[in-house]
PDB file of the backbone (N, CA, C, O) and the ligand in Angstrom, with CONECT records:
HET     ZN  A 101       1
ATOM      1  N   UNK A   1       8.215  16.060 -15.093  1.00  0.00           N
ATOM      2  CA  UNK A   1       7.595  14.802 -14.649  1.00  0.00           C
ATOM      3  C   UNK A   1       7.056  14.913 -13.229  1.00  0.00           C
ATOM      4  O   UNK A   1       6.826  13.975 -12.467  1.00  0.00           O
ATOM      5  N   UNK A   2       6.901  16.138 -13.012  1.00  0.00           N
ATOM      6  CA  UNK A   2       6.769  16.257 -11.091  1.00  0.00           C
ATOM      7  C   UNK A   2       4.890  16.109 -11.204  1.00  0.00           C
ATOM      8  O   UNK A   2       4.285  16.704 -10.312  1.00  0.00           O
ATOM      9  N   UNK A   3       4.171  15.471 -12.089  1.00  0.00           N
ATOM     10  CA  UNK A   3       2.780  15.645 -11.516  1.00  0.00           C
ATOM     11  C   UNK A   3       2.633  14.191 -12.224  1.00  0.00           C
ATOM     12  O   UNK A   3       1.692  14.218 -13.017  1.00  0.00           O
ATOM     13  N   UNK A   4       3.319  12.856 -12.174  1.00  0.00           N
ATOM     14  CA  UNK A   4       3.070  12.202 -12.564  1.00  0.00           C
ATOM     15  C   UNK A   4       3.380  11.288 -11.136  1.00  0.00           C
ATOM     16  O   UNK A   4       4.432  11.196 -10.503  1.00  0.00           O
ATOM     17  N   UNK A   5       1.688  10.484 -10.821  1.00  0.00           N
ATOM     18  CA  UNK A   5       1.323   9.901  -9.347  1.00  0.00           C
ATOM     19  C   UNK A   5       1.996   8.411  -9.725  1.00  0.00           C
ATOM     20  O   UNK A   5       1.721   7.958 -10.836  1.00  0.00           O
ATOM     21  N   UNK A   6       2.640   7.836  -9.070  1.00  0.00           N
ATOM     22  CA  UNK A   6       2.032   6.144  -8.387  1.00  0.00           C
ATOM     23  C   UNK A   6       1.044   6.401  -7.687  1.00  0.00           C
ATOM     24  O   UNK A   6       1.088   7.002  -6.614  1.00  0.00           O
ATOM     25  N   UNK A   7      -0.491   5.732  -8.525  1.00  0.00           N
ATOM     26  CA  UNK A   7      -1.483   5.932  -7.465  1.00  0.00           C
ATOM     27  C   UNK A   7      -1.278   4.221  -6.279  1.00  0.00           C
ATOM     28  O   UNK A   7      -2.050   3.983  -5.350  1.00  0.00           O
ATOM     29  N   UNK A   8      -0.582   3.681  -6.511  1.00  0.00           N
ATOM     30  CA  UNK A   8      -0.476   2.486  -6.159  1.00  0.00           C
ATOM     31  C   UNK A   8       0.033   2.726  -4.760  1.00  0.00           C
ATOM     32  O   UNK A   8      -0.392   2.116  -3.779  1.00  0.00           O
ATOM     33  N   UNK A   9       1.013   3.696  -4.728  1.00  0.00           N
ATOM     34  CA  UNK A   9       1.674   4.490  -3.235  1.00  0.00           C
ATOM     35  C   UNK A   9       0.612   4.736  -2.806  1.00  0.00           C
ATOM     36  O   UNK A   9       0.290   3.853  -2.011  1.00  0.00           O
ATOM     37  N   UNK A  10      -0.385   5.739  -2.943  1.00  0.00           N
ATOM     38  CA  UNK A  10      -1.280   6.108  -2.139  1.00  0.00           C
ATOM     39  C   UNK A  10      -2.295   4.899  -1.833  1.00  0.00           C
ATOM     40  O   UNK A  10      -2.818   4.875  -0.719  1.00  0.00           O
ATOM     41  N   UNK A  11      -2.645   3.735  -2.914  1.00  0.00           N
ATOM     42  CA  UNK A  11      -3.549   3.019  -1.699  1.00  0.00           C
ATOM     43  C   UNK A  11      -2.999   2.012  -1.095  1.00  0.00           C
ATOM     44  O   UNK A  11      -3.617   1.178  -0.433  1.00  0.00           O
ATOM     45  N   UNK A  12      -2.251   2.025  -1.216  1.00  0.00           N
ATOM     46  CA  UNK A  12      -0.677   0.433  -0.430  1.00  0.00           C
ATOM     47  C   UNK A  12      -1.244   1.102   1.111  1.00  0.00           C
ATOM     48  O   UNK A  12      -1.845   0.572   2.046  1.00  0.00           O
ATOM     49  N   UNK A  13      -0.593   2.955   0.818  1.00  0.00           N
ATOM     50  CA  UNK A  13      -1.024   3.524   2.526  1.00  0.00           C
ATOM     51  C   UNK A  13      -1.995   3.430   2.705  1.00  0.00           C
ATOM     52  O   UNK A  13      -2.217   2.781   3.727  1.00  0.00           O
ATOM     53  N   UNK A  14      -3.035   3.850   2.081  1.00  0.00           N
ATOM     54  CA  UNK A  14      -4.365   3.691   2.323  1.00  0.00           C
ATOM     55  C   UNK A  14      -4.842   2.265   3.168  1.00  0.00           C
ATOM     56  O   UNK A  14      -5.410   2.219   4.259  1.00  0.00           O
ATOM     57  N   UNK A  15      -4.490   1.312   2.440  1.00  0.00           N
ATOM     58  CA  UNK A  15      -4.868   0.279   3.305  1.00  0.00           C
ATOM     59  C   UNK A  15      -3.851  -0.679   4.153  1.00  0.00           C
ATOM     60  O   UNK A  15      -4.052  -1.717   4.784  1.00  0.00           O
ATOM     61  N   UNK A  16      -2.842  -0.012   3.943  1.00  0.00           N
ATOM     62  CA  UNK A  16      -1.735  -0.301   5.319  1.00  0.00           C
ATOM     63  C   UNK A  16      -2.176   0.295   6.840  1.00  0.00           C
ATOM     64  O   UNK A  16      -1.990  -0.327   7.885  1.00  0.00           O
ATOM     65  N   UNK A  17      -2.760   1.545   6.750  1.00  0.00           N
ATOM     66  CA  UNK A  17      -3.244   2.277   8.126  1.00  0.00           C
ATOM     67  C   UNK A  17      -4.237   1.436   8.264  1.00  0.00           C
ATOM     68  O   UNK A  17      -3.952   0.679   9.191  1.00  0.00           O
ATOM     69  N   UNK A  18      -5.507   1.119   7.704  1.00  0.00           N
ATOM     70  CA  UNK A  18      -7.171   0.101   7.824  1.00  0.00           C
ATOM     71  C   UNK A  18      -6.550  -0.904   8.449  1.00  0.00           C
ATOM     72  O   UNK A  18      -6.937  -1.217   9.575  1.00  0.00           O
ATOM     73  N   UNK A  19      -5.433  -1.621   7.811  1.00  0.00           N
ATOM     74  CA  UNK A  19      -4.891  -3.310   8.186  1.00  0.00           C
ATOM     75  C   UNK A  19      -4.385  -3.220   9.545  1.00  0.00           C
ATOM     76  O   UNK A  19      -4.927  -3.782  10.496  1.00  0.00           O
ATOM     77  N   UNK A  20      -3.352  -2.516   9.622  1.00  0.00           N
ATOM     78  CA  UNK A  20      -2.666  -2.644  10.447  1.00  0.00           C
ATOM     79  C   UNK A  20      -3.559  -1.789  11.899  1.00  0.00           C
ATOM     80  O   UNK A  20      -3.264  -2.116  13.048  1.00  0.00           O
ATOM     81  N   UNK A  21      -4.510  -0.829  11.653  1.00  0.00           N
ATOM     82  CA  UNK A  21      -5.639  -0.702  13.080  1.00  0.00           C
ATOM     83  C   UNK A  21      -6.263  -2.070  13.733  1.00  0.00           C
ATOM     84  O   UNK A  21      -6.593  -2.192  14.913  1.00  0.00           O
ATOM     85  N   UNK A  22      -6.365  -3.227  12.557  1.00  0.00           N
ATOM     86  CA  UNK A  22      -7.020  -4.231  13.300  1.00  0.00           C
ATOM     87  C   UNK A  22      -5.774  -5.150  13.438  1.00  0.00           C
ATOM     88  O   UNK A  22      -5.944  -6.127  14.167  1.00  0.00           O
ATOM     89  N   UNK A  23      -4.696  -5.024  12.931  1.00  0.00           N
ATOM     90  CA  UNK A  23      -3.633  -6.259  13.703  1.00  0.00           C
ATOM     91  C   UNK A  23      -3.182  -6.080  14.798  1.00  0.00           C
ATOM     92  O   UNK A  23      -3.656  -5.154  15.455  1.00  0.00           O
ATOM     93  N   UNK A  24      -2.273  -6.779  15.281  1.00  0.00           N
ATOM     94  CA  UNK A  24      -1.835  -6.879  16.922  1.00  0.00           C
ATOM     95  C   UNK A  24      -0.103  -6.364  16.175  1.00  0.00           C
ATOM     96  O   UNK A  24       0.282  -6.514  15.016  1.00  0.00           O
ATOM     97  N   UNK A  25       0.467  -5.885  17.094  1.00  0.00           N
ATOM     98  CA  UNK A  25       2.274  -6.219  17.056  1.00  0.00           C
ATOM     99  C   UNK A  25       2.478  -4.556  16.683  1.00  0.00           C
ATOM    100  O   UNK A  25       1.625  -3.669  16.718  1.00  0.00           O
ATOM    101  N   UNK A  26       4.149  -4.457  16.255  1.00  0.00           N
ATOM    102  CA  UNK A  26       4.461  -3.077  15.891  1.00  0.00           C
ATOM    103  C   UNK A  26       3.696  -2.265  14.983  1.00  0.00           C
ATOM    104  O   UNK A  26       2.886  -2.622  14.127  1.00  0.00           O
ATOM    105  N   UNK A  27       4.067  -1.163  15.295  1.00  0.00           N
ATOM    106  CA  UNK A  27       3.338  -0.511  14.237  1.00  0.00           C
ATOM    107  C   UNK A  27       4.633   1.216  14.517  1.00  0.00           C
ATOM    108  O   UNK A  27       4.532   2.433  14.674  1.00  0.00           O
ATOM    109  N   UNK A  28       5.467   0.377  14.440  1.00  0.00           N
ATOM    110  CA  UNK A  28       6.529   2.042  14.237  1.00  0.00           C
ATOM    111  C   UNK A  28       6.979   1.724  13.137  1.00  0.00           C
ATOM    112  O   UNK A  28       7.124   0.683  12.496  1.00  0.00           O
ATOM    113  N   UNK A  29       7.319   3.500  12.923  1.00  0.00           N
ATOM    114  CA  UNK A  29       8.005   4.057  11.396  1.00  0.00           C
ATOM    115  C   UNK A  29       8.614   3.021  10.663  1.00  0.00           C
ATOM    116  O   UNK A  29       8.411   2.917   9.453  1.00  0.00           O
ATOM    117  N   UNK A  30       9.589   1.982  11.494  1.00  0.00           N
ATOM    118  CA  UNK A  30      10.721   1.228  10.673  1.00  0.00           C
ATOM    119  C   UNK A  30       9.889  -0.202   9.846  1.00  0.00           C
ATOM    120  O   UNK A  30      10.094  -0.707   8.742  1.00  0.00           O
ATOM    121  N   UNK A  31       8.888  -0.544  10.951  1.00  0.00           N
ATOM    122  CA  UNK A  31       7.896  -1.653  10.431  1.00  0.00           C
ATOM    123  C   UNK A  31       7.378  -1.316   9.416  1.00  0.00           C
ATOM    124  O   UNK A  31       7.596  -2.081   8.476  1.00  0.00           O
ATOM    125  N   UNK A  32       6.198   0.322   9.019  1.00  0.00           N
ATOM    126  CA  UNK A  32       5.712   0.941   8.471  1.00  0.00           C
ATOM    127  C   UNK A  32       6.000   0.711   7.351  1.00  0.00           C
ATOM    128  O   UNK A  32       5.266   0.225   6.491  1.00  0.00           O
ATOM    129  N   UNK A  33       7.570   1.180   7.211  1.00  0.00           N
ATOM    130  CA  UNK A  33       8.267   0.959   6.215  1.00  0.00           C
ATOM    131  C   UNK A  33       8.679  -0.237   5.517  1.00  0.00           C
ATOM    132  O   UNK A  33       8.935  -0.419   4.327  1.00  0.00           O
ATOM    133  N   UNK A  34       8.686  -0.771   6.202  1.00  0.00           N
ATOM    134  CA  UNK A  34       9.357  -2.789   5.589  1.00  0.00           C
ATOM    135  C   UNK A  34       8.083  -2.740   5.155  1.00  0.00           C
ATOM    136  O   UNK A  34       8.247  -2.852   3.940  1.00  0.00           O
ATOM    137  N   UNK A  35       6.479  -2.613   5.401  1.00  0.00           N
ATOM    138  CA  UNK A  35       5.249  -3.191   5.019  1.00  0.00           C
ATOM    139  C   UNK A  35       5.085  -2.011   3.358  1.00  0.00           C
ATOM    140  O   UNK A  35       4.720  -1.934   2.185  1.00  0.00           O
ATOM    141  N   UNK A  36       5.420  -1.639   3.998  1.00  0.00           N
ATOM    142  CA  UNK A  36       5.166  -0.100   2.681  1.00  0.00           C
ATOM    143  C   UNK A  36       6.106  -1.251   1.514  1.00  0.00           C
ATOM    144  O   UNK A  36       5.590  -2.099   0.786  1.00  0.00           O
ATOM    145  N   UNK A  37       7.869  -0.870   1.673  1.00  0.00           N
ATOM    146  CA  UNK A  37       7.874  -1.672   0.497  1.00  0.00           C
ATOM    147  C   UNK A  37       8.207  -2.976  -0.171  1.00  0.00           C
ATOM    148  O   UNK A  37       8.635  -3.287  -1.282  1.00  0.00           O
ATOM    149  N   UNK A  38       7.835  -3.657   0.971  1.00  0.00           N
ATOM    150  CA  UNK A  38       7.431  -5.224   0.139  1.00  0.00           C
ATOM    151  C   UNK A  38       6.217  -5.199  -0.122  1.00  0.00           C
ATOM    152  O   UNK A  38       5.922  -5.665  -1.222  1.00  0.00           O
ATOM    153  N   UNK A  39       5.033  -4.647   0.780  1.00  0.00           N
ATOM    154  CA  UNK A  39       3.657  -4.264  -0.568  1.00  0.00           C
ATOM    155  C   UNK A  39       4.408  -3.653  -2.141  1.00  0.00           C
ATOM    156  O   UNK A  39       4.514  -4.371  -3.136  1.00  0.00           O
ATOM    157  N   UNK A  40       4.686  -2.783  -2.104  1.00  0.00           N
ATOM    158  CA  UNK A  40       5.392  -1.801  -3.521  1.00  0.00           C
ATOM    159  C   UNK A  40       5.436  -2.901  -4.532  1.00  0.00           C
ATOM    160  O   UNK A  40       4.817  -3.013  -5.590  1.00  0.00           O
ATOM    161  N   UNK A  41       6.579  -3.926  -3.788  1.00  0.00           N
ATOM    162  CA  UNK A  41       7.837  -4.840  -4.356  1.00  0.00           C
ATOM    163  C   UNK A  41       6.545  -5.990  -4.965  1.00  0.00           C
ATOM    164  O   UNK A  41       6.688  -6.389  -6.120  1.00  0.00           O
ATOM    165  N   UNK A  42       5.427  -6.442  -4.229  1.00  0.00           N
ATOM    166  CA  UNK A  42       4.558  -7.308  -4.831  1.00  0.00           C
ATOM    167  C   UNK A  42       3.440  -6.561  -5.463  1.00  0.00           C
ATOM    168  O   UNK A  42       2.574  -7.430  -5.565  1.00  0.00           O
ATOM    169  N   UNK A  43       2.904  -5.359  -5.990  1.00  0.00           N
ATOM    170  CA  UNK A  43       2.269  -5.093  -6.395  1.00  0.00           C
ATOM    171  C   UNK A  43       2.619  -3.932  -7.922  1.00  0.00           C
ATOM    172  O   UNK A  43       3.436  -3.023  -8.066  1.00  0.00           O
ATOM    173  N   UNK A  44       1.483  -4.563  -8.923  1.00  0.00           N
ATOM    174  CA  UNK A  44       1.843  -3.519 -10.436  1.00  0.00           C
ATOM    175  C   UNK A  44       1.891  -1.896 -10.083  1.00  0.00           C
ATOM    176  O   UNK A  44       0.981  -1.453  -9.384  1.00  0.00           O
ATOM    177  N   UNK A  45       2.676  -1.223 -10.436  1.00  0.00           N
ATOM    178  CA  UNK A  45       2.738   0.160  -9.941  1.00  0.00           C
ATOM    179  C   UNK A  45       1.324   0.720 -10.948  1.00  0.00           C
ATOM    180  O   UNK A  45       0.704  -0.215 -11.454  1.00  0.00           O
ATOM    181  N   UNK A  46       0.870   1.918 -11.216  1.00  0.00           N
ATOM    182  CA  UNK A  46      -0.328   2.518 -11.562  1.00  0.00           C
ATOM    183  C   UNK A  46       0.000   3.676 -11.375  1.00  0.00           C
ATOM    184  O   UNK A  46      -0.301   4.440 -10.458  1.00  0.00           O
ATOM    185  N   UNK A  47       0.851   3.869 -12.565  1.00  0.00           N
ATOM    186  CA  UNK A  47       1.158   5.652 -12.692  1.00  0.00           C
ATOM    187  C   UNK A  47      -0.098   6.385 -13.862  1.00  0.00           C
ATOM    188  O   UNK A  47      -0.594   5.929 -14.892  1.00  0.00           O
ATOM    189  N   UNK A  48      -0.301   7.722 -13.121  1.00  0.00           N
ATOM    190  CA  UNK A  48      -0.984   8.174 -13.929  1.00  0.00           C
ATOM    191  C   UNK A  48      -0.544  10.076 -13.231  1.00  0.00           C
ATOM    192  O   UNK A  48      -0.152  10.616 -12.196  1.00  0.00           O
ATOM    193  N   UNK A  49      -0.996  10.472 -14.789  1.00  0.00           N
ATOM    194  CA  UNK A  49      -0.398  11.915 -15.148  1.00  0.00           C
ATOM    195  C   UNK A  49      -1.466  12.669 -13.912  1.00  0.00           C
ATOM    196  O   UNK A  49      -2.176  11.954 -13.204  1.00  0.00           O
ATOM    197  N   UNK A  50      -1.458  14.175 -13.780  1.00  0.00           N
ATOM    198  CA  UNK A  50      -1.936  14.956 -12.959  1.00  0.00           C
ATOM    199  C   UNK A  50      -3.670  14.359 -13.115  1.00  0.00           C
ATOM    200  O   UNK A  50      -4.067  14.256 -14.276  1.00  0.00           O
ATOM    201  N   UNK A  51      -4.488  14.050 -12.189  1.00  0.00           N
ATOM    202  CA  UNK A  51      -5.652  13.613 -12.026  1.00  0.00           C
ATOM    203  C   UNK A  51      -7.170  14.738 -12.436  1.00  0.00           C
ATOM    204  O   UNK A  51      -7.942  15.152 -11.571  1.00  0.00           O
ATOM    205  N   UNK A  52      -7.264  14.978 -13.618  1.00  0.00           N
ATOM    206  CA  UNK A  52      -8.738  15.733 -14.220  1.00  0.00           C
ATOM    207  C   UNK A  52      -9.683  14.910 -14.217  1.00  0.00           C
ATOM    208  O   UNK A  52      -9.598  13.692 -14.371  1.00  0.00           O
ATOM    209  N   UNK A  53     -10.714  15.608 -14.025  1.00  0.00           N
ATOM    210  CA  UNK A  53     -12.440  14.927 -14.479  1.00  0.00           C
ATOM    211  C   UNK A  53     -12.352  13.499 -14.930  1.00  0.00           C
ATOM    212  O   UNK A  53     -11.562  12.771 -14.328  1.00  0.00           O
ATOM    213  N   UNK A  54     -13.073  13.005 -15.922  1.00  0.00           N
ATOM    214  CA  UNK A  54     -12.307  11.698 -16.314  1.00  0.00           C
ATOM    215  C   UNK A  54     -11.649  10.868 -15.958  1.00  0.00           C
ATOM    216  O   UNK A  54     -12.070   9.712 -15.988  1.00  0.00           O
ATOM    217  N   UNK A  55     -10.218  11.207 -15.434  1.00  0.00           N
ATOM    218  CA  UNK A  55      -9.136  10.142 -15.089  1.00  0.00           C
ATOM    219  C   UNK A  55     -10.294   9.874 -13.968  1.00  0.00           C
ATOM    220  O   UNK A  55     -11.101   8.950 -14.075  1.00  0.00           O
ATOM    221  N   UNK A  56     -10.274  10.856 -12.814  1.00  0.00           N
ATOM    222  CA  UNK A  56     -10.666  10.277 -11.550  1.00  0.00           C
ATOM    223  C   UNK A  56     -11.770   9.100 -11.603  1.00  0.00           C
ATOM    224  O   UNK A  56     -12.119   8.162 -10.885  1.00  0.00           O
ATOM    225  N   UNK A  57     -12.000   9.461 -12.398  1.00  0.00           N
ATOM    226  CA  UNK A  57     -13.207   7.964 -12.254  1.00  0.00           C
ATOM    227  C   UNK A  57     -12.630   6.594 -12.714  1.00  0.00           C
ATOM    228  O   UNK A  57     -12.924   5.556 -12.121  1.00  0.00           O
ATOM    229  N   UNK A  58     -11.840   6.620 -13.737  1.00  0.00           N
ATOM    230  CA  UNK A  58     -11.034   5.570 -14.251  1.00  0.00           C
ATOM    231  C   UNK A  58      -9.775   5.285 -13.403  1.00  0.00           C
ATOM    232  O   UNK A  58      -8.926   4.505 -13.833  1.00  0.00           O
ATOM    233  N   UNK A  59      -9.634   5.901 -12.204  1.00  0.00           N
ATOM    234  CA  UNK A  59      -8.727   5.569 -11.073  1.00  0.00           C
ATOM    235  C   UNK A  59      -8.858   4.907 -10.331  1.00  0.00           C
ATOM    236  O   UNK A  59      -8.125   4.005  -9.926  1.00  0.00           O
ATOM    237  N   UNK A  60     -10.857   5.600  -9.686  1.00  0.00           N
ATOM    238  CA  UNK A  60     -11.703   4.844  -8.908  1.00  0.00           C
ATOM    239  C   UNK A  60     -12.069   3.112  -9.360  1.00  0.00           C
ATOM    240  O   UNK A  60     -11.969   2.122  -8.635  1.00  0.00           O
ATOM    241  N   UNK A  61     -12.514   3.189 -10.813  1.00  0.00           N
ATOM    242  CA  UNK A  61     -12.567   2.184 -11.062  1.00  0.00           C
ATOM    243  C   UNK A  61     -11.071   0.738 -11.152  1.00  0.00           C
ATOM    244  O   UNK A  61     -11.184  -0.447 -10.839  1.00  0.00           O
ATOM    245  N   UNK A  62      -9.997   1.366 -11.610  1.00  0.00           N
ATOM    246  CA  UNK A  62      -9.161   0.517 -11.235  1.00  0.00           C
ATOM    247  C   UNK A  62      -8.857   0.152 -10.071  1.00  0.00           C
ATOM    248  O   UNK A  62      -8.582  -1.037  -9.915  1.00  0.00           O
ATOM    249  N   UNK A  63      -8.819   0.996  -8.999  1.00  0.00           N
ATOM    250  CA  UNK A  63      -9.052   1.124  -7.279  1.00  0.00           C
ATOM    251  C   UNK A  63      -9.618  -0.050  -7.334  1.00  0.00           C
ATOM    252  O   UNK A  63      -8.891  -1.017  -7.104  1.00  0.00           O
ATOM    253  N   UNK A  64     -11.127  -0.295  -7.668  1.00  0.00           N
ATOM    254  CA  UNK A  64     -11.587  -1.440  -7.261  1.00  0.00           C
ATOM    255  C   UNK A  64     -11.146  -2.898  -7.730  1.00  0.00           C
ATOM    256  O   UNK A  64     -11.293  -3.975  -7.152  1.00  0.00           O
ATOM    257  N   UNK A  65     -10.546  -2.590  -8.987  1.00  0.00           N
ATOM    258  CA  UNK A  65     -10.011  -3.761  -9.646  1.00  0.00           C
ATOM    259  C   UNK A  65      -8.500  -4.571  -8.704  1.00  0.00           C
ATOM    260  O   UNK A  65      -7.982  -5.687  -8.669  1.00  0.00           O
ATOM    261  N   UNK A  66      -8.307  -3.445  -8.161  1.00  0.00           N
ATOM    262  CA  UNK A  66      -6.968  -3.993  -7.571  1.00  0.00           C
ATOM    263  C   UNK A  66      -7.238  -4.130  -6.088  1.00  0.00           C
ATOM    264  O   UNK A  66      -6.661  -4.883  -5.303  1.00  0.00           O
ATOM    265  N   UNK A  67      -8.153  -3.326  -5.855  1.00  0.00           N
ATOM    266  CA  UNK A  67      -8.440  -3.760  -4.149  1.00  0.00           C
ATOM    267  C   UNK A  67      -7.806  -4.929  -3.499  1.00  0.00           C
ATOM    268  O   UNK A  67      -6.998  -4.951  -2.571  1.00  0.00           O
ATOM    269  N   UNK A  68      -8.380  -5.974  -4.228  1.00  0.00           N
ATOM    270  CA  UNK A  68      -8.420  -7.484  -3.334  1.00  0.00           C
ATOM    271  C   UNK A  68      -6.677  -7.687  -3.136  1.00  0.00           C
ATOM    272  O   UNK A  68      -6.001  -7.983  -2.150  1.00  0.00           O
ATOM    273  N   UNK A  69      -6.278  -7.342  -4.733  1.00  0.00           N
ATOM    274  CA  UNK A  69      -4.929  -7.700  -4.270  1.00  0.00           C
ATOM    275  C   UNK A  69      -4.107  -6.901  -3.342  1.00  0.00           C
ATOM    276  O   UNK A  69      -3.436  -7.472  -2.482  1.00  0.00           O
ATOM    277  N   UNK A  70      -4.115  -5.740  -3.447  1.00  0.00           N
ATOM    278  CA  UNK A  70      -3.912  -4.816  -2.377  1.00  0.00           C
ATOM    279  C   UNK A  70      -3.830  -5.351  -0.837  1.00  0.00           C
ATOM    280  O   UNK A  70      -2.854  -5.596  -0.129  1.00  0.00           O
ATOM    281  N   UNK A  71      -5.107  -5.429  -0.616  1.00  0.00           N
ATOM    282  CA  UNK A  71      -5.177  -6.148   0.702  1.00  0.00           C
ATOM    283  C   UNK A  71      -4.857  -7.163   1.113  1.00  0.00           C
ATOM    284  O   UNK A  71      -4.778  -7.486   2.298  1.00  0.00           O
ATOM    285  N   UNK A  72      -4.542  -8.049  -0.193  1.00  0.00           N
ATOM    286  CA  UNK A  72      -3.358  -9.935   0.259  1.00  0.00           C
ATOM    287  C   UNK A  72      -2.241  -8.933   0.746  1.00  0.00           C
ATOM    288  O   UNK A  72      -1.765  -8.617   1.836  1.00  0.00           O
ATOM    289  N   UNK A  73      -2.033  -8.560  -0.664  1.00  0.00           N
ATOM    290  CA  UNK A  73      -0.383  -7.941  -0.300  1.00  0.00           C
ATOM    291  C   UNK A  73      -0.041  -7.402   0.711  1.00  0.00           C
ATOM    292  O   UNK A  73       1.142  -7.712   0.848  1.00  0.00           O
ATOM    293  N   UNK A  74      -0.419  -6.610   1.735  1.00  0.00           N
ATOM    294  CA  UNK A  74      -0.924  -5.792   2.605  1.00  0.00           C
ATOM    295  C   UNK A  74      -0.701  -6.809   3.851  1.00  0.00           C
ATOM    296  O   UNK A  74       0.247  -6.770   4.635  1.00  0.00           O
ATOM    297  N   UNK A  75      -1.522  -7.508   3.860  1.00  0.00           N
ATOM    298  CA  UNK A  75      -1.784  -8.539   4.876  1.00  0.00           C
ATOM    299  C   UNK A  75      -0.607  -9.487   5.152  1.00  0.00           C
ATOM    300  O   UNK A  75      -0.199  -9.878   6.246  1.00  0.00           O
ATOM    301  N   UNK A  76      -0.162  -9.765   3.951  1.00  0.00           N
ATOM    302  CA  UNK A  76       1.213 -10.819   3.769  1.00  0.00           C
ATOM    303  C   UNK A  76       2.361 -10.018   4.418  1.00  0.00           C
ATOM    304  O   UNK A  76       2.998 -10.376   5.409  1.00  0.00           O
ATOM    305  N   UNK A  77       2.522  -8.945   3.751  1.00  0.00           N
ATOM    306  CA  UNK A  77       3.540  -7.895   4.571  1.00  0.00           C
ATOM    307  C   UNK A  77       3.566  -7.982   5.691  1.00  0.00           C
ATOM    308  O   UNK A  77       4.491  -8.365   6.407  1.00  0.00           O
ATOM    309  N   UNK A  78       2.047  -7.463   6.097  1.00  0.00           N
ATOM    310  CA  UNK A  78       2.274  -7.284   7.563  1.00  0.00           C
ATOM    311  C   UNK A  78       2.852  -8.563   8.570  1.00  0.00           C
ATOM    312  O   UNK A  78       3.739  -8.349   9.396  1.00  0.00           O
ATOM    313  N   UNK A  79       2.194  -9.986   8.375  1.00  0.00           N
ATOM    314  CA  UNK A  79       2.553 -10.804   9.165  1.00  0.00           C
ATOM    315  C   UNK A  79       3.932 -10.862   8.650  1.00  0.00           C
ATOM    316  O   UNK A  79       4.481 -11.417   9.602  1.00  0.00           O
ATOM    317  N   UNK A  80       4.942 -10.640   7.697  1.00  0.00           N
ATOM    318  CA  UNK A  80       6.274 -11.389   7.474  1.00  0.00           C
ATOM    319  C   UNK A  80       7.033 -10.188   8.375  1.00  0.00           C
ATOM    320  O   UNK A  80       8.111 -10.375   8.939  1.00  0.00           O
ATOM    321  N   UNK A  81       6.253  -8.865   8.415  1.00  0.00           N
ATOM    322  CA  UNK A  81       7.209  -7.953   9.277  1.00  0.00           C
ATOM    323  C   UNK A  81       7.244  -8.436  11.010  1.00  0.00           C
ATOM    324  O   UNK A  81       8.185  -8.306  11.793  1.00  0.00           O
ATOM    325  N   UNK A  82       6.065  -8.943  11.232  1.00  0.00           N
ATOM    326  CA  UNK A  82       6.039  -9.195  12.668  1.00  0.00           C
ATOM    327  C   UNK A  82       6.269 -10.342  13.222  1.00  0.00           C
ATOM    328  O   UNK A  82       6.096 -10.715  14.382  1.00  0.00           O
ATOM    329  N   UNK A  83       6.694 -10.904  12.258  1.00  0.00           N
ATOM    330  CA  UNK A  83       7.381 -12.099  12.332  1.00  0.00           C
ATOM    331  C   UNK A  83       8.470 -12.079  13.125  1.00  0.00           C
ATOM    332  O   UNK A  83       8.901 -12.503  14.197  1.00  0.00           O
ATOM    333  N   UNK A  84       8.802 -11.301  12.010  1.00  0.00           N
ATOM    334  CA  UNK A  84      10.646 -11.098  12.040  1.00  0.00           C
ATOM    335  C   UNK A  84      10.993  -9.692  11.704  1.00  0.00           C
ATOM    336  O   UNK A  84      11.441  -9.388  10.598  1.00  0.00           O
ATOM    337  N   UNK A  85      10.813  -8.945  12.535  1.00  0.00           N
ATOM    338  CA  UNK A  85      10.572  -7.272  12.844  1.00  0.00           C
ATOM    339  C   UNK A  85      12.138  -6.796  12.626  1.00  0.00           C
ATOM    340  O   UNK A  85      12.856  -7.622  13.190  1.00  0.00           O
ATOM    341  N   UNK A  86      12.848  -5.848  12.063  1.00  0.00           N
ATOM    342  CA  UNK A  86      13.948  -5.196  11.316  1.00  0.00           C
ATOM    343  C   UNK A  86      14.604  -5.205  12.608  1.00  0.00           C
ATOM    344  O   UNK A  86      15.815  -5.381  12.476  1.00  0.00           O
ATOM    345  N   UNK A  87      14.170  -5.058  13.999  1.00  0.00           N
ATOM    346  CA  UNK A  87      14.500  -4.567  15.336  1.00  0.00           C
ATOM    347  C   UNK A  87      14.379  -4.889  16.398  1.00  0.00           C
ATOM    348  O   UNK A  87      13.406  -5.639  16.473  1.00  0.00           O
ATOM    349  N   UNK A  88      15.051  -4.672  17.744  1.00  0.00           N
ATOM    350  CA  UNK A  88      14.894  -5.450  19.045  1.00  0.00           C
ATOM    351  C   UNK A  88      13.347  -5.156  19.199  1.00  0.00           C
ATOM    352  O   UNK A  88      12.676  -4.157  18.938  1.00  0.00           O
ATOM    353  N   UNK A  89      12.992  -6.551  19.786  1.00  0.00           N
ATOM    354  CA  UNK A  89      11.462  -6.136  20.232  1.00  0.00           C
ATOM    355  C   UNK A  89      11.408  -5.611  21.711  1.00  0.00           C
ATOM    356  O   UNK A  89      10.337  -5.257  22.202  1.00  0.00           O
TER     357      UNK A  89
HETATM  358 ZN    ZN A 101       8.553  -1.882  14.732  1.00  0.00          ZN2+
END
């Protein structure tokens, strides 16, 4: 089972680094992490087997299908972490 992706991991990060360049507040490992997985925790996972010809395009295209939510989720995270940050500020 070692070539089977959550592609959902890779764009949570993907657009956790974009979001969080234009927000204000923390941005260390421990925050990183609280945003990483309560995105996870609100979003459908999207596993798919080792990525050939084909898939990739039907990846791309779900990519776009999920974008928007991605980026609520993303966004919501971020303000509930900096809210109320795991750590002394
Ligand atoms: Zn922090």
């Amino acid at each position: 089972m070692n070539n089977v992706i959550n592609y959902m991991e890779i764009w949570v990060k993907e657009y956790m680094d974009i979001i969080l360049e234009k927000e204000e507040g923390c941005k260390c490992d421990k925050c990183k992490r609280d945003v990483f997985t309560l995105s996870m925790n609100n979003l459908k996972p999207y596993y798919v087997a080792t990525p050939l010809g084909e898939i990739i395009a039907k990846i791309e295209s779900t990519k776009q299908q999920v974008e928007t939510d991605i980026i609520v989720q993303v966004t919501k995270a971020i303000n509930k972490v900096q809210n109320s940050p795991n750590h002394d500020r």
